[in-house]
Jmol script that loads the backbone (N, CA, C; Angstrom):
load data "model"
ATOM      1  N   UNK A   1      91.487 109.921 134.950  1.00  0.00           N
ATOM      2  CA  UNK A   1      90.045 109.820 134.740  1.00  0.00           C
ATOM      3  C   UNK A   1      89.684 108.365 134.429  1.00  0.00           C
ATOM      4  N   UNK A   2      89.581 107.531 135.522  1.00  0.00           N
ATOM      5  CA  UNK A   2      89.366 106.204 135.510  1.00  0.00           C
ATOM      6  C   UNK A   2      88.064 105.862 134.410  1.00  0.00           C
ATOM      7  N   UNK A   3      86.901 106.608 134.746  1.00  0.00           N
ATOM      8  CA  UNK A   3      85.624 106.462 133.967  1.00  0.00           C
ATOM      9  C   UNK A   3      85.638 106.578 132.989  1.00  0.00           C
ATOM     10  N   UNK A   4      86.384 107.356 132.439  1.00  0.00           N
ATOM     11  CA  UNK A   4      86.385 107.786 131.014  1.00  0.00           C
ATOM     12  C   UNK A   4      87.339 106.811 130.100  1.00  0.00           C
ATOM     13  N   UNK A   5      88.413 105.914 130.794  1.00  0.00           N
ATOM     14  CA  UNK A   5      89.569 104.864 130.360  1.00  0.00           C
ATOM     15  C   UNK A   5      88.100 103.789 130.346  1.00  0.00           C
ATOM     16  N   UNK A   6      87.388 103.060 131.072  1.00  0.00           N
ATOM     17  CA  UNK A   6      85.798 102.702 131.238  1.00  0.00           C
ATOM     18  C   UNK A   6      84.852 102.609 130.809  1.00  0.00           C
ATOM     19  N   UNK A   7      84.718 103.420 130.091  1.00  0.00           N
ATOM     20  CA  UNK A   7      84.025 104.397 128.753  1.00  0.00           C
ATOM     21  C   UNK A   7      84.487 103.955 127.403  1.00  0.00           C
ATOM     22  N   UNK A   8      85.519 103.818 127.143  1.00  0.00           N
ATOM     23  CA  UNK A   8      86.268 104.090 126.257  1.00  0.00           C
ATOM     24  C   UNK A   8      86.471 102.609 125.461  1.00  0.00           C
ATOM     25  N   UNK A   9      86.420 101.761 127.206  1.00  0.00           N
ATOM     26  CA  UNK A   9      86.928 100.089 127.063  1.00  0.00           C
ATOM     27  C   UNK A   9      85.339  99.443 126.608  1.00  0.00           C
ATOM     28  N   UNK A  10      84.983 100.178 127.280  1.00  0.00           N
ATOM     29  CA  UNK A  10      82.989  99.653 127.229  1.00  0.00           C
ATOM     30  C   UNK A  10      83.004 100.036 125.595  1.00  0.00           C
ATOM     31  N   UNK A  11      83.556 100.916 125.031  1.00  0.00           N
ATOM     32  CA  UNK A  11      82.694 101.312 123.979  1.00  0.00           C
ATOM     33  C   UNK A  11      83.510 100.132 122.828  1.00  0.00           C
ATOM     34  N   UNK A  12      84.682 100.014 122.748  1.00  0.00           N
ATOM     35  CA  UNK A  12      85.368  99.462 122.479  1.00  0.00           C
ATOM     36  C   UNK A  12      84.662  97.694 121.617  1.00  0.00           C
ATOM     37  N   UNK A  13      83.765  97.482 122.603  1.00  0.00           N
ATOM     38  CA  UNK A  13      82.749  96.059 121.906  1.00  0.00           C
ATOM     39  C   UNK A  13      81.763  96.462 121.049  1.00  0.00           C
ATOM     40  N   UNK A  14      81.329  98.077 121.333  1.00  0.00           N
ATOM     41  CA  UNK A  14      80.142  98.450 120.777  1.00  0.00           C
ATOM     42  C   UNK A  14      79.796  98.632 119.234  1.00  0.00           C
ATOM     43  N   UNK A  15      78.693  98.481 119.241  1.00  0.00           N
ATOM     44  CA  UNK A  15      78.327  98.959 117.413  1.00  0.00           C
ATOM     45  C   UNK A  15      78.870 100.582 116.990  1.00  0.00           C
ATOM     46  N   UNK A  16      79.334 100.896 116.330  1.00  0.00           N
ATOM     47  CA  UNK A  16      79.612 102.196 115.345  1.00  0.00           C
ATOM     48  C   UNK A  16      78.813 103.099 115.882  1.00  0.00           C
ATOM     49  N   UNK A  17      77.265 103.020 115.762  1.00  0.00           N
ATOM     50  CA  UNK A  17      76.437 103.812 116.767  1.00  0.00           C
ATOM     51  C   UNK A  17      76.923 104.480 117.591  1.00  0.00           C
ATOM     52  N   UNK A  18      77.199 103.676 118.575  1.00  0.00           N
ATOM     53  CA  UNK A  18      77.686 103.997 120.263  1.00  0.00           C
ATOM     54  C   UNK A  18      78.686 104.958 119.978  1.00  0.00           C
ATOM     55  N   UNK A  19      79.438 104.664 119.084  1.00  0.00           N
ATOM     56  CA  UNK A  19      80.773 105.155 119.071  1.00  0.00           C
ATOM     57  C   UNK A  19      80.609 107.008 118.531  1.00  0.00           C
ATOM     58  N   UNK A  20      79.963 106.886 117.505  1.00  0.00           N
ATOM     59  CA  UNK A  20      79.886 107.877 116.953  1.00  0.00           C
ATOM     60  C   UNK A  20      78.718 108.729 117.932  1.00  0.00           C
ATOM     61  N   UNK A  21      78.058 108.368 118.601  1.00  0.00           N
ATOM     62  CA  UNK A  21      76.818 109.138 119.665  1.00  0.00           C
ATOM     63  C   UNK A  21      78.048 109.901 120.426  1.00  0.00           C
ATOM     64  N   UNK A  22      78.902 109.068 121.111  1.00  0.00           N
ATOM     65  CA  UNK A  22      80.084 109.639 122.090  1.00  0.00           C
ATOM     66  C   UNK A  22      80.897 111.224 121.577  1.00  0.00           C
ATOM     67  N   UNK A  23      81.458 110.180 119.867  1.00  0.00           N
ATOM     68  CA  UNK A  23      81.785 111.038 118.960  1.00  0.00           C
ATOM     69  C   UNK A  23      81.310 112.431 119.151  1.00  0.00           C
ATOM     70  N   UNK A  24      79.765 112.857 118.552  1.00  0.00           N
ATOM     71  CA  UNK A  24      78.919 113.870 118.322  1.00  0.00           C
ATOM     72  C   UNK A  24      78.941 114.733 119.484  1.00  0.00           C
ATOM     73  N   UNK A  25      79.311 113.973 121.174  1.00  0.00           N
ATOM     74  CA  UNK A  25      78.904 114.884 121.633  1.00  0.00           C
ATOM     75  C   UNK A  25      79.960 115.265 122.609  1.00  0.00           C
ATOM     76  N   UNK A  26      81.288 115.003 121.870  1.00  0.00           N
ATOM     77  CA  UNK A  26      82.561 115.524 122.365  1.00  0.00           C
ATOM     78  C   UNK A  26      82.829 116.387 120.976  1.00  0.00           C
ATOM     79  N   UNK A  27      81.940 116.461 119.897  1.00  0.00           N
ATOM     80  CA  UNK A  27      82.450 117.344 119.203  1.00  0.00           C
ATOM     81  C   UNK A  27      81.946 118.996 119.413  1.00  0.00           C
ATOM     82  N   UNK A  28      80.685 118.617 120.046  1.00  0.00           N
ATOM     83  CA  UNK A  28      79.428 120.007 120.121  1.00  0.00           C
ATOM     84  C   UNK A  28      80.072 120.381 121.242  1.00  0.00           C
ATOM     85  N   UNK A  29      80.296 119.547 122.214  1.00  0.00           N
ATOM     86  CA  UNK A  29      81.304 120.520 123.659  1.00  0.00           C
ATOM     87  C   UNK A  29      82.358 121.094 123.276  1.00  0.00           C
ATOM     88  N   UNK A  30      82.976 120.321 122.551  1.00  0.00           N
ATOM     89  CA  UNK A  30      84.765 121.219 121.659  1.00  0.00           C
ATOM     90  C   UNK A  30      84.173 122.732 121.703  1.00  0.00           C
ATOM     91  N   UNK A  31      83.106 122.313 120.437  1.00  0.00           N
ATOM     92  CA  UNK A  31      82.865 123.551 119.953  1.00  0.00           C
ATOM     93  C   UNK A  31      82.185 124.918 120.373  1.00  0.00           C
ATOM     94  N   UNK A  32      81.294 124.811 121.775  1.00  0.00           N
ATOM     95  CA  UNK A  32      80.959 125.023 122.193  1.00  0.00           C
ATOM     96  C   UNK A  32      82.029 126.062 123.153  1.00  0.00           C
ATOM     97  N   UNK A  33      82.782 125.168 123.678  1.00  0.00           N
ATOM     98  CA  UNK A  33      83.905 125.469 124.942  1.00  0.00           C
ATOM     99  C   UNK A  33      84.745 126.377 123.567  1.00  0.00           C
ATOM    100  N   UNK A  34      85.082 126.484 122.303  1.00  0.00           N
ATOM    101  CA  UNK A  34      86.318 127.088 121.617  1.00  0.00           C
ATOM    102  C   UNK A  34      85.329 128.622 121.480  1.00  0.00           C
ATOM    103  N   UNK A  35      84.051 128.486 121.248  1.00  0.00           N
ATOM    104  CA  UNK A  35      83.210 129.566 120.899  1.00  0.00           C
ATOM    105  C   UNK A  35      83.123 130.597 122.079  1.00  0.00           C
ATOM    106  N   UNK A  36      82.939 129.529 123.156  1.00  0.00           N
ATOM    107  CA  UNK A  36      83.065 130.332 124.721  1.00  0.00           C
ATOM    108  C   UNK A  36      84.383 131.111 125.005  1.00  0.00           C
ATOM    109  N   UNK A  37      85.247 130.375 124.423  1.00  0.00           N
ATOM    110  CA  UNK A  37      86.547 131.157 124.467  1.00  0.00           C
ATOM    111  C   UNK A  37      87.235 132.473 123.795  1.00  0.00           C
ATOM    112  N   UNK A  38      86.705 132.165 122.654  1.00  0.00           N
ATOM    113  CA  UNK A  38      86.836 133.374 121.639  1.00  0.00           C
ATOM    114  C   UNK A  38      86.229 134.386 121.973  1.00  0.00           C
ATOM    115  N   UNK A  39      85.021 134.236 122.967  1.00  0.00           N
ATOM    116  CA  UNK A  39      84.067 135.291 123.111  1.00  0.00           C
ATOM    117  C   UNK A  39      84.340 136.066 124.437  1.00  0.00           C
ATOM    118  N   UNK A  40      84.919 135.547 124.828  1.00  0.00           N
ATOM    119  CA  UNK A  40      85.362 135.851 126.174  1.00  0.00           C
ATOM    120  C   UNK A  40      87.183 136.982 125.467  1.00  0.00           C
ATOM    121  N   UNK A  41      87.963 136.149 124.899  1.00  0.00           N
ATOM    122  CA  UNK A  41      89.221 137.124 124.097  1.00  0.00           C
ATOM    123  C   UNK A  41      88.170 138.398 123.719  1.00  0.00           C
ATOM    124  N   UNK A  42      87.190 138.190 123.215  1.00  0.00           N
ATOM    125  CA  UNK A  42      86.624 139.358 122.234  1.00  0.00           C
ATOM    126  C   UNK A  42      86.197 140.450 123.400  1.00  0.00           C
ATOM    127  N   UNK A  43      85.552 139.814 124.741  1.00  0.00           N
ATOM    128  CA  UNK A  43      85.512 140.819 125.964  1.00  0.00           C
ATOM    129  C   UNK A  43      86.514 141.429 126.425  1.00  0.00           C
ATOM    130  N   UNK A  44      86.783 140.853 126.884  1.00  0.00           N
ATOM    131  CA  UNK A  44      88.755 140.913 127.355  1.00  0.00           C
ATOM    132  C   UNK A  44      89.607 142.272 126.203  1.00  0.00           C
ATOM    133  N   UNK A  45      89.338 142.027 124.968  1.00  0.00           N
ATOM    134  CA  UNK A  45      90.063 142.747 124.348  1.00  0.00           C
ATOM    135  C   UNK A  45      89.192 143.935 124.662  1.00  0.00           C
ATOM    136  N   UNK A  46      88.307 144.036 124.179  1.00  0.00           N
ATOM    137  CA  UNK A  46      87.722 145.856 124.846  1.00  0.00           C
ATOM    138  C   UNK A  46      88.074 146.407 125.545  1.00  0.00           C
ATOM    139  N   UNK A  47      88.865 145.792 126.982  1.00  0.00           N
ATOM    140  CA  UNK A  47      88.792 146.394 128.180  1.00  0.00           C
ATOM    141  C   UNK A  47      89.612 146.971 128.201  1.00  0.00           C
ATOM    142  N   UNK A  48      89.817 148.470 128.176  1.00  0.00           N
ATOM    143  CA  UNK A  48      91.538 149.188 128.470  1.00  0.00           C
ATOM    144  C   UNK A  48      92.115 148.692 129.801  1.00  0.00           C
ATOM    145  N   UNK A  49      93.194 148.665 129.534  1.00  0.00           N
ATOM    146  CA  UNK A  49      94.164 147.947 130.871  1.00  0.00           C
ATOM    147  C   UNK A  49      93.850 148.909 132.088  1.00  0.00           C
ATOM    148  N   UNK A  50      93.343 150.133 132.563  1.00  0.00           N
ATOM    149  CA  UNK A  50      93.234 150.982 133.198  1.00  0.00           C
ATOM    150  C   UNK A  50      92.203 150.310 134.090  1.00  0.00           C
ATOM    151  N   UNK A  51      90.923 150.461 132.924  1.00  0.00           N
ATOM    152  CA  UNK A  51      89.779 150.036 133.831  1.00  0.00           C
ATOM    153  C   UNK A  51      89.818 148.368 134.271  1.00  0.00           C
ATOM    154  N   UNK A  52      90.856 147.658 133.368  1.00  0.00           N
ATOM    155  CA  UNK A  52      90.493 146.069 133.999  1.00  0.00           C
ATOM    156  C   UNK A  52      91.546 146.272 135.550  1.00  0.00           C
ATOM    157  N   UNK A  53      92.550 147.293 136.025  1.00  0.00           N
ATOM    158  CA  UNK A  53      93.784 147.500 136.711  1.00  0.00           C
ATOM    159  C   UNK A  53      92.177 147.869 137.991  1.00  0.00           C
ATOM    160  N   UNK A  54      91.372 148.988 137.743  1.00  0.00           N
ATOM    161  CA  UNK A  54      90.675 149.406 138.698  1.00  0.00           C
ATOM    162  C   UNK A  54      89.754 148.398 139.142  1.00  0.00           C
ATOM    163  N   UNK A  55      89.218 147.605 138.117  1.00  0.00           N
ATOM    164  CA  UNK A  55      88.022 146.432 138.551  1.00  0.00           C
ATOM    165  C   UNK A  55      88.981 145.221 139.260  1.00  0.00           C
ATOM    166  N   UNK A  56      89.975 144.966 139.281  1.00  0.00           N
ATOM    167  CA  UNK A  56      90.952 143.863 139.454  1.00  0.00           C
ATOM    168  C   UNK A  56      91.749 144.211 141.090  1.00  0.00           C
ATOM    169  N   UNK A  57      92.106 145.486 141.147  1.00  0.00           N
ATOM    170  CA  UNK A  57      92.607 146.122 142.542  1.00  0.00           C
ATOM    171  C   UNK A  57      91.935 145.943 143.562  1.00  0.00           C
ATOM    172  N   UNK A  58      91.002 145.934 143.794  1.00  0.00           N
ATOM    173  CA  UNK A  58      90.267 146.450 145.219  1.00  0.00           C
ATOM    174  C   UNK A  58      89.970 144.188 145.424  1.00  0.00           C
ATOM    175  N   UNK A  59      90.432 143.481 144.267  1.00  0.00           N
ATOM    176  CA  UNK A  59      89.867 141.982 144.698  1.00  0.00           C
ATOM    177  C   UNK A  59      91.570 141.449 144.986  1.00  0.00           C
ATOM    178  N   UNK A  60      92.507 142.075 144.700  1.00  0.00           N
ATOM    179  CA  UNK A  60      93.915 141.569 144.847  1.00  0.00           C
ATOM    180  C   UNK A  60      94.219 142.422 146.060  1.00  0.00           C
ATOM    181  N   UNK A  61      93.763 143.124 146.242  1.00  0.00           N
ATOM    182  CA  UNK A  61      93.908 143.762 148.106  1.00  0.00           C
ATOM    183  C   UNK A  61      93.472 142.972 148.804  1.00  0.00           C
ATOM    184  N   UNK A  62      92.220 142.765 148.777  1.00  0.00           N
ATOM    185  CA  UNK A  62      91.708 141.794 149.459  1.00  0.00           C
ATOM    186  C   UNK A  62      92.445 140.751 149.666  1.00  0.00           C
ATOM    187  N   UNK A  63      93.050 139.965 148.875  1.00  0.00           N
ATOM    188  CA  UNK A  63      93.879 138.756 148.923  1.00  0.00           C
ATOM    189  C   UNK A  63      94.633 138.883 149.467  1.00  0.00           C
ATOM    190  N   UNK A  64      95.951 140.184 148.934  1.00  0.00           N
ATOM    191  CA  UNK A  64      96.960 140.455 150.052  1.00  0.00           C
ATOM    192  C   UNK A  64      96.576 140.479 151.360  1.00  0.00           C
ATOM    193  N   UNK A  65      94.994 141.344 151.829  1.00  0.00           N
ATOM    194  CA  UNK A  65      95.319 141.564 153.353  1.00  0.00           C
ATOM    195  C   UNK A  65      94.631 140.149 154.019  1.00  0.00           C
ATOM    196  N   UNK A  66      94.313 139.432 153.071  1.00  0.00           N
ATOM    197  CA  UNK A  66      94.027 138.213 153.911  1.00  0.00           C
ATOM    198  C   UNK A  66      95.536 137.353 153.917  1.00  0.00           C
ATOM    199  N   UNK A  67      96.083 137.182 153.197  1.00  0.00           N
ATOM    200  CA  UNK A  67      97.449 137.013 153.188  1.00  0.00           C
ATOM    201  C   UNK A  67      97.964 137.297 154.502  1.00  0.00           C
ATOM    202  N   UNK A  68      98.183 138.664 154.540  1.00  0.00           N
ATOM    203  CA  UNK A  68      98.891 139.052 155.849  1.00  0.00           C
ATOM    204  C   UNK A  68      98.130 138.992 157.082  1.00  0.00           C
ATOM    205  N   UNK A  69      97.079 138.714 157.283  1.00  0.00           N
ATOM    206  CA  UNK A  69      96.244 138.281 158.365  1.00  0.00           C
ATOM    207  C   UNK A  69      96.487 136.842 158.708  1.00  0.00           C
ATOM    208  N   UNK A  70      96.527 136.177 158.048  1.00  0.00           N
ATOM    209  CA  UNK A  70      96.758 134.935 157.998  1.00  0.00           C
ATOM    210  C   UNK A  70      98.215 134.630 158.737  1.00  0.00           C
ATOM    211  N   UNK A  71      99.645 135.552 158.192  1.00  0.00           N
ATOM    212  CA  UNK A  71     100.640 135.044 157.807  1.00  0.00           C
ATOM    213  C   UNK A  71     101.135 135.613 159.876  1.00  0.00           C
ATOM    214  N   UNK A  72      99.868 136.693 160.287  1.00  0.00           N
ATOM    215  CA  UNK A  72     100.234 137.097 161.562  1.00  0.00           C
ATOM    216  C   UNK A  72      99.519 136.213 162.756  1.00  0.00           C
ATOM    217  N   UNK A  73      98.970 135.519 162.353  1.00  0.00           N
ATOM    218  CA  UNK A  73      98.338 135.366 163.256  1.00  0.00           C
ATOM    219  C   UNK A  73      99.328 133.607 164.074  1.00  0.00           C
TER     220      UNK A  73
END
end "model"
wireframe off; spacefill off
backbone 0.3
color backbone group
């Protein structure tokens, strides 16, 4: 991530400001993205393995028979 090594060098001359603006808003995405995550485990865990096996089958067929369409042709 060239831009961000760029970023980093740029900020590097800057006043405390700059630094801490960057700071603030790699902290609210952290937190944001860890909250998104947890919430998503918390979906995930509801799901009996049965019904995630039935919602999940009919999209991994698909794959296989494109697989083997592919692999014949």
């Amino acid at each position: 991530m060239p831009w961000l090594q760029k970023k980093i060098h740029d900020l590097r001359g800057k006043p405390y400001e700059a630094r801490v603006k960057y700071l603030r808003y790699f902290v609210i995405i952290s937190v944001i993205a860890i909250i998104g995550i947890w919430m998503l485990t918390l979906h995930f865990r509801n799901i009996s393995p049965n019904s995630l096996k039935s919602t999940l089958s009919p999209i991994l067929n698909n794959i296989q028979n494109e697989k083997k369409s592919v692999q014949t042709q």
